[in-house]
C-alpha positions as YAML, in Angstrom:
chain: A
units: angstrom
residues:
- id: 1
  name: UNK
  ca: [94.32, 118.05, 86.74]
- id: 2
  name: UNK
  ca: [94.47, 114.30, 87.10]
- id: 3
  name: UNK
  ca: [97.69, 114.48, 85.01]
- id: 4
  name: UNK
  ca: [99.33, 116.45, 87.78]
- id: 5
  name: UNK
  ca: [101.64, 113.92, 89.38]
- id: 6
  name: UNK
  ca: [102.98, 112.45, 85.84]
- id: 7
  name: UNK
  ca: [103.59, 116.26, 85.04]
- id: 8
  name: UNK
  ca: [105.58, 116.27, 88.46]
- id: 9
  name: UNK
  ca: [107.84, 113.72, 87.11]
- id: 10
  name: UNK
  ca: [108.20, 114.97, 84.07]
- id: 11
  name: UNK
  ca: [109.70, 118.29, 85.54]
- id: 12
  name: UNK
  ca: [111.97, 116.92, 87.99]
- id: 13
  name: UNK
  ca: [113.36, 114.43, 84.56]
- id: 14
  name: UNK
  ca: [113.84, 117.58, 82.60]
- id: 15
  name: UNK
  ca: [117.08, 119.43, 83.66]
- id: 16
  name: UNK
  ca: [119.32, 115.93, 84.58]
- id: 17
  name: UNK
  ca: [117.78, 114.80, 80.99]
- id: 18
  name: UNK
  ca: [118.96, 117.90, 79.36]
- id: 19
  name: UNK
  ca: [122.46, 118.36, 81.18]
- id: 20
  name: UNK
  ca: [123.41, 114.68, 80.96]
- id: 21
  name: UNK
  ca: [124.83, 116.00, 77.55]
- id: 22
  name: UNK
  ca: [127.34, 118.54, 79.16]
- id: 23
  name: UNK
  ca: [130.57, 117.22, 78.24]
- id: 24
  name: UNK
  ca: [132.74, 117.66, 81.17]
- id: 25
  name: UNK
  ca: [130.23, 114.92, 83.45]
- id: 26
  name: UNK
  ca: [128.26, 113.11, 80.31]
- id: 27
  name: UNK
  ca: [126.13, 111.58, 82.99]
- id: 28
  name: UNK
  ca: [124.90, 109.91, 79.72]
- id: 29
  name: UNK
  ca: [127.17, 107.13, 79.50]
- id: 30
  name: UNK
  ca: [126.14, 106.44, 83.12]
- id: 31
  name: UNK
  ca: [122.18, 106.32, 82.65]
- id: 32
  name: UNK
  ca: [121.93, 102.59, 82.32]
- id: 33
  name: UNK
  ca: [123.57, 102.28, 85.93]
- id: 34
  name: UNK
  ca: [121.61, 104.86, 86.91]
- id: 35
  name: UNK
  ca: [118.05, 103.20, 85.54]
- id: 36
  name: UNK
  ca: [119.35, 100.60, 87.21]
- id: 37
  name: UNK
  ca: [120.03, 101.49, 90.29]
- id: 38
  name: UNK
  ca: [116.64, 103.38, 90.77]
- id: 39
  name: UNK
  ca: [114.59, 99.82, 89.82]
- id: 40
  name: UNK
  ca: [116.64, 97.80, 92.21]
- id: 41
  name: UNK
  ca: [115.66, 99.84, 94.77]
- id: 42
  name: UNK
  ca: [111.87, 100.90, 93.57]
- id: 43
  name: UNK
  ca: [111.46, 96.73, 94.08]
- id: 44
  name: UNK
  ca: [111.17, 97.30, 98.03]
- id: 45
  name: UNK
  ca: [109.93, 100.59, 98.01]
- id: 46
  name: UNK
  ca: [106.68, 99.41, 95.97]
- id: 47
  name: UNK
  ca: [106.27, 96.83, 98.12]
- id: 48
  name: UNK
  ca: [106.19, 99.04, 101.04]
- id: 49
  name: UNK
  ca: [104.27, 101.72, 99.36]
- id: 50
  name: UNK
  ca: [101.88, 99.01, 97.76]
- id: 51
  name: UNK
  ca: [101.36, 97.55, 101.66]
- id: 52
  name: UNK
  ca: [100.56, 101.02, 103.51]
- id: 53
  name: UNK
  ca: [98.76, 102.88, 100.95]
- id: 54
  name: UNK
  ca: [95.10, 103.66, 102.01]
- id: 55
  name: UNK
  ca: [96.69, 103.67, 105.83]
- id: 56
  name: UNK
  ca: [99.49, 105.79, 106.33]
- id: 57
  name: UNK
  ca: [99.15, 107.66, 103.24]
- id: 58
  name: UNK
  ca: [96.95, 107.77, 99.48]
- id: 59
  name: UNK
  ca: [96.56, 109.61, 96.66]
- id: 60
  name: UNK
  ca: [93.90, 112.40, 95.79]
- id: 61
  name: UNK
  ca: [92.34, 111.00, 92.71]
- id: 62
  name: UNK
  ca: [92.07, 114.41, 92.01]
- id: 63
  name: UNK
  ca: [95.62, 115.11, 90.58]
- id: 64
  name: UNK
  ca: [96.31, 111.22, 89.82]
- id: 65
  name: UNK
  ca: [95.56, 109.15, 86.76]
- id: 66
  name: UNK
  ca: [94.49, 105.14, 86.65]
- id: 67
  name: UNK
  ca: [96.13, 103.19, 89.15]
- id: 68
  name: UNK
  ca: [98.36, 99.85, 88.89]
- id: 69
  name: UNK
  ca: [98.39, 97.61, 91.98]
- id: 70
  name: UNK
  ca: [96.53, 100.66, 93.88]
- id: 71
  name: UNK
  ca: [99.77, 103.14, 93.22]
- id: 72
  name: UNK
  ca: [99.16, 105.66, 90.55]
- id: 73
  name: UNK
  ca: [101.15, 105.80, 87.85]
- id: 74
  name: UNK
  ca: [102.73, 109.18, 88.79]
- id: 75
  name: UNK
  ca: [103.65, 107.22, 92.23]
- id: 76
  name: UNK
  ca: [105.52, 104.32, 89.88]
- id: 77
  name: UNK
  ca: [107.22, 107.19, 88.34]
- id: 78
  name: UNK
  ca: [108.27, 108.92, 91.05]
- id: 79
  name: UNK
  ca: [110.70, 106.10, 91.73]
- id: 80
  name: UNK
  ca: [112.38, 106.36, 88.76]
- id: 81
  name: UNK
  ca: [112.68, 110.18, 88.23]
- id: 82
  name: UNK
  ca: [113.51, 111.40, 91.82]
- id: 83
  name: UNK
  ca: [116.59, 108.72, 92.01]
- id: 84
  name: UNK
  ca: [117.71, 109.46, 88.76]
- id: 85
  name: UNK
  ca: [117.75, 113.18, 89.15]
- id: 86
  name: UNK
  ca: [119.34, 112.84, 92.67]
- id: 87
  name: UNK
  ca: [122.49, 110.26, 90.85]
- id: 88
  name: UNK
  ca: [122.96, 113.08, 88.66]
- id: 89
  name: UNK
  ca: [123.71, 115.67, 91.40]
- id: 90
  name: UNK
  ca: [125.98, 112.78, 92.77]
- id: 91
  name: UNK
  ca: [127.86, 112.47, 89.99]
- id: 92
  name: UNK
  ca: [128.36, 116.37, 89.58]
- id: 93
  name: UNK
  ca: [129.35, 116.35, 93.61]
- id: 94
  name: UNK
  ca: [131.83, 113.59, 92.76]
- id: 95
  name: UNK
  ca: [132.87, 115.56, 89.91]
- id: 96
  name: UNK
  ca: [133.72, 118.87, 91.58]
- id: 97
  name: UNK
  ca: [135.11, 116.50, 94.79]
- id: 98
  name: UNK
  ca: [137.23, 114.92, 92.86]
- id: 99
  name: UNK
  ca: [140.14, 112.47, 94.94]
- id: 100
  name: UNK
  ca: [137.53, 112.62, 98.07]
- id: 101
  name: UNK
  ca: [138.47, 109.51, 99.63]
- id: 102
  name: UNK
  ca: [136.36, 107.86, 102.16]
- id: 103
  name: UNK
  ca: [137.35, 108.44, 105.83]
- id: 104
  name: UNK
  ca: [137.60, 106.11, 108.65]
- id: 105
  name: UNK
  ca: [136.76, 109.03, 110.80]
- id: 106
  name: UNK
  ca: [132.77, 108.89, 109.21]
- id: 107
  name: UNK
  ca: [132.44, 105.43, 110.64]
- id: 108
  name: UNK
  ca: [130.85, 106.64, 113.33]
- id: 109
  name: UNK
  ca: [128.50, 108.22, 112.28]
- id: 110
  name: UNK
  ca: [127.99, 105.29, 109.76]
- id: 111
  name: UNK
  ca: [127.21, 103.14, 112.90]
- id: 112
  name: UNK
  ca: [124.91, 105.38, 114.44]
- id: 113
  name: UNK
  ca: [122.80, 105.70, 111.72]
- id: 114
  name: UNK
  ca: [122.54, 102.22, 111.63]
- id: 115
  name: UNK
  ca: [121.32, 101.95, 115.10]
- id: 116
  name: UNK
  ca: [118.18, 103.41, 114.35]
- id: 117
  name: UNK
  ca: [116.57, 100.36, 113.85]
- id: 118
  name: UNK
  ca: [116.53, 100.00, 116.89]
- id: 119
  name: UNK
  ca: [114.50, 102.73, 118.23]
- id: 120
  name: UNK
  ca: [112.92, 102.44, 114.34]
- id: 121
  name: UNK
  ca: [111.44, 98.96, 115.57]
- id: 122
  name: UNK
  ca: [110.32, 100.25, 119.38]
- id: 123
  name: UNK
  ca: [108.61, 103.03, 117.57]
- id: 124
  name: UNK
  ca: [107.01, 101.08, 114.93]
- id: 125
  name: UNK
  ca: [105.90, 99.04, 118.62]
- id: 126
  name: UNK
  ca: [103.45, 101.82, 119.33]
- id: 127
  name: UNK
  ca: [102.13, 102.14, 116.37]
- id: 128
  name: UNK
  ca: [103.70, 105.11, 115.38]
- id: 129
  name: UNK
  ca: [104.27, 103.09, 111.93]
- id: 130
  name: UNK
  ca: [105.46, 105.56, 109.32]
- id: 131
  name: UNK
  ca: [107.94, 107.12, 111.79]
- id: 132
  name: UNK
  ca: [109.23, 103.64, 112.71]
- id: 133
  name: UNK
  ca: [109.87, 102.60, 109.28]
- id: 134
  name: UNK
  ca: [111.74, 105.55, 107.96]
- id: 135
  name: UNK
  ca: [113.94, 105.08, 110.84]
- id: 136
  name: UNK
  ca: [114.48, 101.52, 110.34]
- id: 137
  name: UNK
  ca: [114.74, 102.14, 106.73]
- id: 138
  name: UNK
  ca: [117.29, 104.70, 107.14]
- id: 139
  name: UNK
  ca: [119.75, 102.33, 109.29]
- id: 140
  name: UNK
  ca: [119.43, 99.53, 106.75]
- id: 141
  name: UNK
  ca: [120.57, 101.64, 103.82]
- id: 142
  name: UNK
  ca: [123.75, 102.42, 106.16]
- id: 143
  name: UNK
  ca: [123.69, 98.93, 106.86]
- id: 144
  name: UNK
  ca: [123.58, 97.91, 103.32]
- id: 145
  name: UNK
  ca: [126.37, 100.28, 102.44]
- id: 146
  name: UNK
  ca: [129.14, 99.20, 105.49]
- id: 147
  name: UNK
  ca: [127.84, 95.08, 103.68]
- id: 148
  name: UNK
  ca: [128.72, 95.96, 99.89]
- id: 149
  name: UNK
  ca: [131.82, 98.15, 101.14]
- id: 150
  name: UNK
  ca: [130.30, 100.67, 98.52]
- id: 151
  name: UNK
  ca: [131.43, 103.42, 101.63]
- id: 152
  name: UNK
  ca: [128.97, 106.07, 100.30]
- id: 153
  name: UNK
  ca: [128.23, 106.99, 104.02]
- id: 154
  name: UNK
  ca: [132.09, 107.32, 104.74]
- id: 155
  name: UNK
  ca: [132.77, 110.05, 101.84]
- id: 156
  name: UNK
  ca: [132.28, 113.24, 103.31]
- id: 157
  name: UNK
  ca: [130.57, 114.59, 99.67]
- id: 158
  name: UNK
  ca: [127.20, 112.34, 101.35]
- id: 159
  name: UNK
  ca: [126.48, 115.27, 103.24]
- id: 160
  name: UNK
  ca: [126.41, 117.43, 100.49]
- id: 161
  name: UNK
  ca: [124.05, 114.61, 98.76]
- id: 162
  name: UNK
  ca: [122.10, 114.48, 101.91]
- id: 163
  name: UNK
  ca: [121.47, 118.59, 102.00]
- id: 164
  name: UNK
  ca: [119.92, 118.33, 98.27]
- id: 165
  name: UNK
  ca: [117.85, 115.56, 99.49]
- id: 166
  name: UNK
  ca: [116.85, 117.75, 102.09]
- id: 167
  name: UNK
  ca: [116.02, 120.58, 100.03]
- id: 168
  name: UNK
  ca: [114.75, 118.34, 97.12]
- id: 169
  name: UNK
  ca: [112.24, 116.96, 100.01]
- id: 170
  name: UNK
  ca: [111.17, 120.38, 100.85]
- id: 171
  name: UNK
  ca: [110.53, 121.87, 97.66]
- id: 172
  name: UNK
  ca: [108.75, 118.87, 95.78]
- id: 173
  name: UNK
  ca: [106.79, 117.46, 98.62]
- id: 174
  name: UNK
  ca: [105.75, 120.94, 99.73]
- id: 175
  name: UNK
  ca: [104.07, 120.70, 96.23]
- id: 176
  name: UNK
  ca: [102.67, 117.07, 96.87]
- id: 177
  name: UNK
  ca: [101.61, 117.58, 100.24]
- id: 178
  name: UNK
  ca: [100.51, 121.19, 99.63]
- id: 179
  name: UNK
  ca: [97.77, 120.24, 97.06]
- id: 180
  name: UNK
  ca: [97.78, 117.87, 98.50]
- id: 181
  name: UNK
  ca: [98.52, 115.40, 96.14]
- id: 182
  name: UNK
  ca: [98.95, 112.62, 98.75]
- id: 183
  name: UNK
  ca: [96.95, 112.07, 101.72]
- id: 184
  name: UNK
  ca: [98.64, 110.88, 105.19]
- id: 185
  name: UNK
  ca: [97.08, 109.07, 107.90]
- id: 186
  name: UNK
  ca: [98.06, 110.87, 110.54]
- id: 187
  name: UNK
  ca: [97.63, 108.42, 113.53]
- id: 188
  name: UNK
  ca: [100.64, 106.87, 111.81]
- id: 189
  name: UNK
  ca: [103.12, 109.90, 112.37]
- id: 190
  name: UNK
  ca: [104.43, 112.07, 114.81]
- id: 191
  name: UNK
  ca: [101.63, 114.86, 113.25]
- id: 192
  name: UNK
  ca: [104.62, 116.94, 113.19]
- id: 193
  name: UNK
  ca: [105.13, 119.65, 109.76]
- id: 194
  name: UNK
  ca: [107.88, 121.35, 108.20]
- id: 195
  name: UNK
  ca: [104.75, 123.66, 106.73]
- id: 196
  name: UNK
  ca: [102.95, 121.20, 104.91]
- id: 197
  name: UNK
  ca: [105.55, 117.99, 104.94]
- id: 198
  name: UNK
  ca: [105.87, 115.04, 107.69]
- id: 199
  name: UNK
  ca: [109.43, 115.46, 109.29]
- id: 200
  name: UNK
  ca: [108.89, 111.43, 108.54]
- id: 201
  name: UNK
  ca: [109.07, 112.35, 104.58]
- id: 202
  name: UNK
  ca: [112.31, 113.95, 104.97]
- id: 203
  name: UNK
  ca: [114.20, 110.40, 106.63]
- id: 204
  name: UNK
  ca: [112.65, 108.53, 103.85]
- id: 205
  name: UNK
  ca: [113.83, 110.61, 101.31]
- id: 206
  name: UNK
  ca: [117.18, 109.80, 103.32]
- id: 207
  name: UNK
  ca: [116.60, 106.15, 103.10]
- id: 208
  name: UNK
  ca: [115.89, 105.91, 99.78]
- id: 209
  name: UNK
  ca: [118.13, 108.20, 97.82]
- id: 210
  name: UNK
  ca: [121.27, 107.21, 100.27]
- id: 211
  name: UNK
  ca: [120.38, 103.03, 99.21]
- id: 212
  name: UNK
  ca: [119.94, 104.42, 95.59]
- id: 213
  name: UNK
  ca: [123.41, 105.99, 95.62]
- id: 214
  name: UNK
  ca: [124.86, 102.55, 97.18]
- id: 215
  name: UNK
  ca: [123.37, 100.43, 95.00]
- id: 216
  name: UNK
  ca: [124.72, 102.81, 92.39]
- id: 217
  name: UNK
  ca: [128.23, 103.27, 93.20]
- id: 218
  name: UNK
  ca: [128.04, 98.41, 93.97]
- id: 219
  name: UNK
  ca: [127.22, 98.71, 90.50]
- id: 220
  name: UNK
  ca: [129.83, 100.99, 89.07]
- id: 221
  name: UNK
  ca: [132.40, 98.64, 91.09]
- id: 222
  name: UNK
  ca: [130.97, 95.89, 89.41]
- id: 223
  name: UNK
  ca: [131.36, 97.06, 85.75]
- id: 224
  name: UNK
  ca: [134.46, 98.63, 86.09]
- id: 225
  name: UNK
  ca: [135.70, 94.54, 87.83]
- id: 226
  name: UNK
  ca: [134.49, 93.69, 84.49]
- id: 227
  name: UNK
  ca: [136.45, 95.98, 82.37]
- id: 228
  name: UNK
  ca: [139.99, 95.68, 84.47]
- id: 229
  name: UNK
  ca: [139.12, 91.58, 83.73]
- id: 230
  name: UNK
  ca: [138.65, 92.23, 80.28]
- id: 231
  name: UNK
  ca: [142.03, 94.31, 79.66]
...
């Protein structure tokens, strides 16, 4: 059905939609951040998406409707539902982690995600694009992070965030790629499958949901600045 992919949205919007009610969380009163947070960082990841589609991957008109700027509209979509879902596990981790502080101790690890780059940019060299720019990617949203002092990648709960990713990855693009909904180039990629997914889909699940939650948590600073100003 060429309404597949909006359907796909549409699913993964329906249980954070439902249970941003529950009173204990009320992930409600946080949904402007949140809608928020998820355009901020859809601006870049359009313009990536927009520049490689019909190369490293595209979409099977099959299961897509009319396109804007060559993405579907599912694709559009998918940038605001998958980061909006994902905020609403990390505000129901931060909920049940309660007084987690960050720790000096993750800084490490911090810095060596950030040094991807690195081998990111060598890769991206050989024309191994995809698997270059997920890497690079990936050690600018750690980058981004250690710049707005947000410390997202220094609370130990971002492993937790980062093993829903992974599983999030596995079960929805296993549905995308399995269909397949999107098409990869794979002279792009390591050709390498976790069944039917890229292992390059999983770090740019990484990249994007960890910059979402940064941007997310630089904006809750911000408003709650604003409130302490106003009392």
């Amino acid at each position: 059905m060429k309404i597949e992919y909006l359907l796909f949205n549409l699913v993964v919007l329906a249980g954070p939609t439902a249970m941003s009610f529950e009173r204990q969380i009320r992930f409600v009163r946080r949904w402007p951040l949140a809608i928020a947070a998820a355009a901020i960082v859809a601006v870049p990841y359009i313009l990536w998406d927009h520049a490689v589609t019909g190369r490293h991957w595209d979409f099977n008109p099959a299961f897509t409707l009319i396109r804007l700027w060559d993405l579907p509209v599912g694709e559009w979509l998918f940038f605001l539902s998958v980061p909006f879902a994902m905020l609403f596990l990390w505000e129901v981790i931060t909920f049940y982690r309660n007084g987690e502080q960050p720790r000096e101790s993750l800084g490490l690890f911090r810095k060596i995600v950030i040094v991807l780059i690195g081998p990111g940019a060598f890769i991206f060299s050989f024309g191994l694009e995809y698997t270059g720019l997920v890497l690079i990617a990936l050690g600018f949203s750690a980058f981004i992070d250690m710049n707005l002092h947000t410390e997202v990648f220094l609370q130990p709960r971002v492993f937790v965030y980062m093993a829903i990713s992974i599983l999030a990855t596995t079960i929805f693009n296993m549905y995308l790629t399995g269909r397949p909904v999107v098409l990869y180039g794979e002279e792009y990629q390591l050709s390498f499958r976790i069944i039917s997914i890229p292992v390059e889909d999983y770090f740019y699940g990484l990249a994007h949901l960890t910059l979402v939650a940064t941007v997310y948590e630089a904006l809750k600073g911000f408003v709650d600045k604003r409130r302490e100003t106003r009392s």
